[in-house]
C-alpha positions as CSV (number, residue, x, y, z in Angstrom):
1,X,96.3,215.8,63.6
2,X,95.3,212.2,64.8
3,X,94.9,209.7,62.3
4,X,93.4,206.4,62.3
5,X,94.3,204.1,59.9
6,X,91.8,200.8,58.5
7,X,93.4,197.9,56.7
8,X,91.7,196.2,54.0
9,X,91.3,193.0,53.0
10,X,94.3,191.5,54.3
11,X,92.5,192.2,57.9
12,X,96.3,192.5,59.3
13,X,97.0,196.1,60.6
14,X,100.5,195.6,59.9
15,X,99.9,196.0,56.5
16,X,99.1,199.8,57.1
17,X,103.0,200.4,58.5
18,X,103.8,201.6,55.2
19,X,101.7,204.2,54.8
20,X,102.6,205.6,58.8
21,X,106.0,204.8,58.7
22,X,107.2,205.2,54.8
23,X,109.9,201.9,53.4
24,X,112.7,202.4,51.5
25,X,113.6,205.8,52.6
26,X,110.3,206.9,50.7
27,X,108.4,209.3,53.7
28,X,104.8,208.6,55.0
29,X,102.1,210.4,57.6
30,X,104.3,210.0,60.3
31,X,107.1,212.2,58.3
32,X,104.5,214.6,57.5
33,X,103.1,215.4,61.1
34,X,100.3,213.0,61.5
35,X,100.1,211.4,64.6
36,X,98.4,207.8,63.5
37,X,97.2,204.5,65.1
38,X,95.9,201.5,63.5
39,X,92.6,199.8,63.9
40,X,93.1,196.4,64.1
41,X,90.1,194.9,61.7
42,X,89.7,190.8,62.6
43,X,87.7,188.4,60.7
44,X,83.9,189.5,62.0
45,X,81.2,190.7,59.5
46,X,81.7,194.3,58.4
47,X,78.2,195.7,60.6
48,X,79.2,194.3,63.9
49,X,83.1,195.5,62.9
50,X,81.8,199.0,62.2
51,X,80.3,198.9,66.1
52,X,83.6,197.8,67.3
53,X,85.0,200.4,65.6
54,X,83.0,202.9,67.3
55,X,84.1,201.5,70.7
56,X,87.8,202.3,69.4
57,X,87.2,205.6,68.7
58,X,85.2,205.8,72.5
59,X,88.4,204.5,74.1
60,X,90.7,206.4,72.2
61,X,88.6,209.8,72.7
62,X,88.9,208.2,76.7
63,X,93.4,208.8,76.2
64,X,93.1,211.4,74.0
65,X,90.4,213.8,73.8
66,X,92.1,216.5,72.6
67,X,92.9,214.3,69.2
68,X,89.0,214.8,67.8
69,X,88.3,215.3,66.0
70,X,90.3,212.8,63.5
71,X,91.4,211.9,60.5
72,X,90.2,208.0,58.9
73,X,91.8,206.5,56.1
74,X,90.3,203.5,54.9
75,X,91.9,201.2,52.7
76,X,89.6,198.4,50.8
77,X,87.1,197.0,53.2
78,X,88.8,199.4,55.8
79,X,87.1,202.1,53.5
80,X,83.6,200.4,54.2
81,X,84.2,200.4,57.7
82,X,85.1,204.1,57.6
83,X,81.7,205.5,55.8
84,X,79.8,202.6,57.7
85,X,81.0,203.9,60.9
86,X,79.6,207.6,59.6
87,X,76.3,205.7,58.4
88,X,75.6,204.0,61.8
89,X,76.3,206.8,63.6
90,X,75.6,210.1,62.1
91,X,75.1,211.8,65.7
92,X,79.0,211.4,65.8
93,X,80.2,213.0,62.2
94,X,81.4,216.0,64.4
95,X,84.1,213.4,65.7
96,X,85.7,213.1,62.5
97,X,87.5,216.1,60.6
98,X,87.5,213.8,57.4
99,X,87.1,210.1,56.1
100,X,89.7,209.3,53.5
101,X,89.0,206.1,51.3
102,X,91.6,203.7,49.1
103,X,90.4,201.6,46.5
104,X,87.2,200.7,48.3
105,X,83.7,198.9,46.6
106,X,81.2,201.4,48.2
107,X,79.1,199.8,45.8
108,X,80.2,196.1,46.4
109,X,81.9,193.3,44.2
110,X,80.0,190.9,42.0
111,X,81.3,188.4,44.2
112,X,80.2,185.5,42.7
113,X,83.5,186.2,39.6
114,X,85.8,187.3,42.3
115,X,85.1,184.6,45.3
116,X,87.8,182.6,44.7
117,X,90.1,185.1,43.9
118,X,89.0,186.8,47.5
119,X,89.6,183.9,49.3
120,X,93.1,183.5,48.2
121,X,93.6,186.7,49.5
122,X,92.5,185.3,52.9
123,X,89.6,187.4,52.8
124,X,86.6,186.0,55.4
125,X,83.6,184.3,53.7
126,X,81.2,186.9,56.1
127,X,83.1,189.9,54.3
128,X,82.7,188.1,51.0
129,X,79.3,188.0,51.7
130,X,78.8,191.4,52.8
131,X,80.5,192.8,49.9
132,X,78.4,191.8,47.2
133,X,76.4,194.3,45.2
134,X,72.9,192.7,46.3
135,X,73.8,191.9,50.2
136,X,72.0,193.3,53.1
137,X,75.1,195.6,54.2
138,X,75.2,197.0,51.1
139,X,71.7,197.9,50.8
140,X,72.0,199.0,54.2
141,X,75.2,201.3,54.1
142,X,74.1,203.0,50.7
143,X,69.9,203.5,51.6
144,X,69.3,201.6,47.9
145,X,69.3,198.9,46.3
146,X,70.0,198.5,42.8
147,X,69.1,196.4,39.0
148,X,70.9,194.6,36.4
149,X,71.3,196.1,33.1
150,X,73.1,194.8,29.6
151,X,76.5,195.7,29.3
152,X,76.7,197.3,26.0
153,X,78.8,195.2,23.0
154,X,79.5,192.3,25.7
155,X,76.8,189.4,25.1
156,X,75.9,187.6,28.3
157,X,77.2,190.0,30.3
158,X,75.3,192.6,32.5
159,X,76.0,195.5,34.7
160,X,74.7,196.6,38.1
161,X,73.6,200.0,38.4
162,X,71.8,201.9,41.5
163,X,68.2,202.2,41.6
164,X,67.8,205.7,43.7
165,X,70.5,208.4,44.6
166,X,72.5,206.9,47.2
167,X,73.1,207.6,51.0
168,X,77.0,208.8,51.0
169,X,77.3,210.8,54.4
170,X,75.9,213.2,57.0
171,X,75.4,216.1,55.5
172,X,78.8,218.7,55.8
173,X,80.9,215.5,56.3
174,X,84.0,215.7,54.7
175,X,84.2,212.5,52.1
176,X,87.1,212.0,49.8
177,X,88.2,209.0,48.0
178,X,91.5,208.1,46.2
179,X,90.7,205.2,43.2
180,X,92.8,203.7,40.8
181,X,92.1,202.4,37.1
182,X,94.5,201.1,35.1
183,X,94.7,201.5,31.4
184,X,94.9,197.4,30.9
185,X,91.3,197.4,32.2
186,X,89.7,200.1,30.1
187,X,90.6,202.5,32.8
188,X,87.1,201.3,34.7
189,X,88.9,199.2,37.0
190,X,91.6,198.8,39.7
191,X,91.9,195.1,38.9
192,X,89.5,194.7,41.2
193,X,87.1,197.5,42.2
194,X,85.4,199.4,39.4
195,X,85.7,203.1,39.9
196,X,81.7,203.4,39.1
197,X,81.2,201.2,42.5
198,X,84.1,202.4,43.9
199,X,82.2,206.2,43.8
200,X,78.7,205.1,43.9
201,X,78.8,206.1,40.3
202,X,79.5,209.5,40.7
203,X,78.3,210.6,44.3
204,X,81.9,210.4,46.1
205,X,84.0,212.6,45.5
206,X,87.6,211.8,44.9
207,X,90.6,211.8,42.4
208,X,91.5,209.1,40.0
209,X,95.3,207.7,39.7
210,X,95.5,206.5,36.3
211,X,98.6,204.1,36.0
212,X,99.9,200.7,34.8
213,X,100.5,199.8,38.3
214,X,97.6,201.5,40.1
215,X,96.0,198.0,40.6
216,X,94.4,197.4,43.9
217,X,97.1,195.9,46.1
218,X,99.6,198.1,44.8
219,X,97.4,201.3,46.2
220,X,97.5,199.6,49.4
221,X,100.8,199.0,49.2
222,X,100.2,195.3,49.8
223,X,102.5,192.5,47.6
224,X,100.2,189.6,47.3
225,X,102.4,186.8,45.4
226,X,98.6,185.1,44.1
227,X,97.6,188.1,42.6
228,X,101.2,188.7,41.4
229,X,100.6,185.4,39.2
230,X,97.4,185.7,38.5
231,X,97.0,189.0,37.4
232,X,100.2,190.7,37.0
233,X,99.3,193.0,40.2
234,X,102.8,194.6,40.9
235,X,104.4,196.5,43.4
236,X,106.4,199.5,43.7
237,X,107.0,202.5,45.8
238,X,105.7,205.2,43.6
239,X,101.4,204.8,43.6
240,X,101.2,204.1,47.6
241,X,103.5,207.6,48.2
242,X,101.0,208.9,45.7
243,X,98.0,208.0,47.9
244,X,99.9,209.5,51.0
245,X,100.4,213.1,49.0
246,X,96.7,213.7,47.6
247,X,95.7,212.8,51.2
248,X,97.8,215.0,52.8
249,X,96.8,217.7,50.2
250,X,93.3,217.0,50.8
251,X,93.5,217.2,54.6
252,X,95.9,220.3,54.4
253,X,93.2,222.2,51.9
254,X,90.4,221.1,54.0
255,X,91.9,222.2,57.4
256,X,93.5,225.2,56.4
257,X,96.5,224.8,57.7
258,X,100.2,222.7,56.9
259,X,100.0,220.6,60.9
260,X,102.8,222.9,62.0
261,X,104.8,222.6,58.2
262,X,105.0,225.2,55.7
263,X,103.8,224.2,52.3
264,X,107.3,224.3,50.6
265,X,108.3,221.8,53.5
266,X,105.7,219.1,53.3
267,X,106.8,219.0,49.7
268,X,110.6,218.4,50.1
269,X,109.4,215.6,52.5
């Protein structure tokens, strides 16, 4: 099965390697049958990226035909560009067998607390901007808007929560994103993306990894030495091989079939 691959906000597709190609001895897709590419992101605004990444998947169904229809995993922002693409495009769901997300703000960021922090992850000002909870992509991708409400027991502090049931996906697309929380933020959080935006409070479907180090880098399998300092976000091998598995076991449930492995196999990988 073909599988394209969207990096986050690093915008380097080098950074998806790990996930294709495993590290440390520690298997990825590639191990497990999946033939992958990698779309490289750039710094444009995350509308006019979603149209390039249509043209991608035109030239790519140009060498490959018989790949469609395909796999995407989105990590982060890649995540946005994924369900975007699905959004701008719903003539063209039959071209992809599923969209797998990481860690991604389908709601947005409030990114007025986490600007800085986004820039010293070399993260555009135009994706900044597009990410925040009351911009014009996000309106756009998820057919609402949304309000401000108190946060309960926190003075001065509010949330944001959706005004109208949102716009996920073409109806019989196949949807599925992997979040992380971590117990130091009150299991709401990967550090960065709260899992209430992260699944449009409740319309995605997904799974949860609940671990000390299932911060937001770390699910990307990203080592960012900023948020290293700053936050304590660490890195090891064990939550990135974790995405890779409930992936696969999606993909493998939802297709019917092992891509050519028996089940006992793809485990012992």
């Amino acid at each position: 099965m073909k599988m394209v691959l969207l990096p986050g906000w690093h915008e380097s597709g080098d950074n998806m390697n790990t996930f294709v190609e495993g590290r440390h001895g520690i298997p990825a897709f590639g191990a497990l049958g999946y033939d992958c590419t990698i779309f490289e992101q750039g710094n444009d605004p995350l509308r006019p990226r979603i149209d390039r990444f249509a043209k991608f998947l035109d030239e790519l169904n140009v060498r490959q035909p018989e790949a469609f229809p395909v796999v995407t995993f989105g990590y982060s922002a890649g995540g946005l560009i994924n369900r975007g693409f699905l959004r701008a495009y719903p003539e063209r769901a039959g071209e992809i067998f599923a969209t797998i997300q990481v860690a991604t703000p389908n709601g947005g960021l409030i990114s007025e607390y986490f600007a800085t922090f986004l820039k010293l992850m070399h993260v555009p000002d135009e994706v900044i901007a597009d990410i925040d909870v009351e911009s014009e992509f996000m309106t756009w991708l998820n057919g609402t808007t949304g309000h401000w409400v108190p946060e309960p027991g926190k003075k001065n502090k509010k949330l944001w929560r959706l005004n109208d049931a949102p716009t996920v996906a073409p109806e019989g697309s196949r949807i599925y994103h992997i979040v992380g929380t971590i117990p130091k933020y009150n299991h709401d959080s990967d550090g960065l993306v709260m899992r209430d935006w992260a699944t449009l409070e409740g319309h995605v479907p997904g799974v949860f990894i609940d671990d000390p180090n299932a911060n937001h880098l770390n699910l990307g399998a990203v080592f960012n030495w900023i948020t290293f300092l700053a936050r304590g976000f660490r890195l090891t091998d064990d939550i990135w091989k974790r995405v890779v598995d409930t992936a696969d076991h999606y993909i493998t449930q939802e297709s019917g079939y092992a891509l050519g492995r028996s089940t006992e196999t793809r485990q012992n990988l």
